[in-house]
C-alpha positions as CSV (number, residue, x, y, z in Angstrom):
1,X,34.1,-2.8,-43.5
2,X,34.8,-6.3,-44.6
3,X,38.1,-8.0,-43.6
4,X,38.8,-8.7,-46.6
5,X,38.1,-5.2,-48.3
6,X,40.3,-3.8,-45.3
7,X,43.1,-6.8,-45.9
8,X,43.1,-5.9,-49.9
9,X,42.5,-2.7,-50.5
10,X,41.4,-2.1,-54.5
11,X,41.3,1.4,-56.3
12,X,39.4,1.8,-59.1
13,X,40.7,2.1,-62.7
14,X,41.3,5.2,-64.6
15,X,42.8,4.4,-67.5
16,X,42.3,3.7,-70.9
17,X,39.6,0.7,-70.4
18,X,41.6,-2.7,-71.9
19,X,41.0,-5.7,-70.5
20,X,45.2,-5.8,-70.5
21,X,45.1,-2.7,-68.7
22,X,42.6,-4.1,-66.6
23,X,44.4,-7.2,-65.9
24,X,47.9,-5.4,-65.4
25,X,46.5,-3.0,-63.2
26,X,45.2,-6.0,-61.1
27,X,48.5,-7.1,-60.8
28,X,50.5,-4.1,-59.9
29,X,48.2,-3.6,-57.3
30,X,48.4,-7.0,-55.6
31,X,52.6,-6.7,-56.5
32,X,51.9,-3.2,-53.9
33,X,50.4,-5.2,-51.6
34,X,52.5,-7.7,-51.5
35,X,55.6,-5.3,-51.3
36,X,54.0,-3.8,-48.2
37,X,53.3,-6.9,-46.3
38,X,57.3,-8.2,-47.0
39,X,58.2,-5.0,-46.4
40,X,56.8,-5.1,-42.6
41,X,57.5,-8.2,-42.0
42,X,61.3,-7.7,-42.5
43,X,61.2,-4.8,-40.6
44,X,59.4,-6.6,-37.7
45,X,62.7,-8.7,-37.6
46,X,59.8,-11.7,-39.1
47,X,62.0,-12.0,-42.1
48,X,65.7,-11.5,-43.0
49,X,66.5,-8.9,-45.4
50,X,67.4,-11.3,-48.0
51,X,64.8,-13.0,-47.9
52,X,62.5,-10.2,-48.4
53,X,65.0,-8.8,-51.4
54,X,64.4,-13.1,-53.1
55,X,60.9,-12.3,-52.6
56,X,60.4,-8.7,-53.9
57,X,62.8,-9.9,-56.6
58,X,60.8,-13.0,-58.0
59,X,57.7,-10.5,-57.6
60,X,58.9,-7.9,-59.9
61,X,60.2,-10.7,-62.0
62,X,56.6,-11.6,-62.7
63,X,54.6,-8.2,-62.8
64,X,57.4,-8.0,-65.2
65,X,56.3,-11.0,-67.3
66,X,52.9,-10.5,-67.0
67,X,53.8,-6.6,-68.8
68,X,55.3,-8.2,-71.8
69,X,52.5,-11.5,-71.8
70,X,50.0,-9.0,-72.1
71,X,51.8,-7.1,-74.6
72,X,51.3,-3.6,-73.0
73,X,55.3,-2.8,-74.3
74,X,54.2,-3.1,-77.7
75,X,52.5,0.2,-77.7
């Protein structure tokens, strides 16, 4: 298995094929991702807890933008 593959795991799509489904899907995936790695890290004692709530926040704050940019809400 490649590093990478192992590093960022992917699932494939099942949903209605859009390429804003596509794209949003991309991004909740990688917001997962990233939500597990800050999640470790602060339990690891690598990051404070507040640090990993700023982080998580402006994360969500921007799967959240990218939801309305794509216009998915106005279904």
């Amino acid at each position: 298995m490649k590093l990478n593959s192992f590093l960022y795991p992917h699932a494939s799509y099942r949903g209605s094929v859009k390429p804003e489904n596509l794209v949003f899907n991309a991004n909740l995936q990688e917001f997962a991702q990233r939500i597990s790695y800050i999640s470790n890290l602060e339990t690891a004692g690598k990051k404070s807890p507040q640090e990993a709530y700023q982080e998580i926040q402006e994360l969500w704050e921007s799967l959240k933008s990218s939801y309305y940019q794509l216009g998915i809400n106005e279904r």
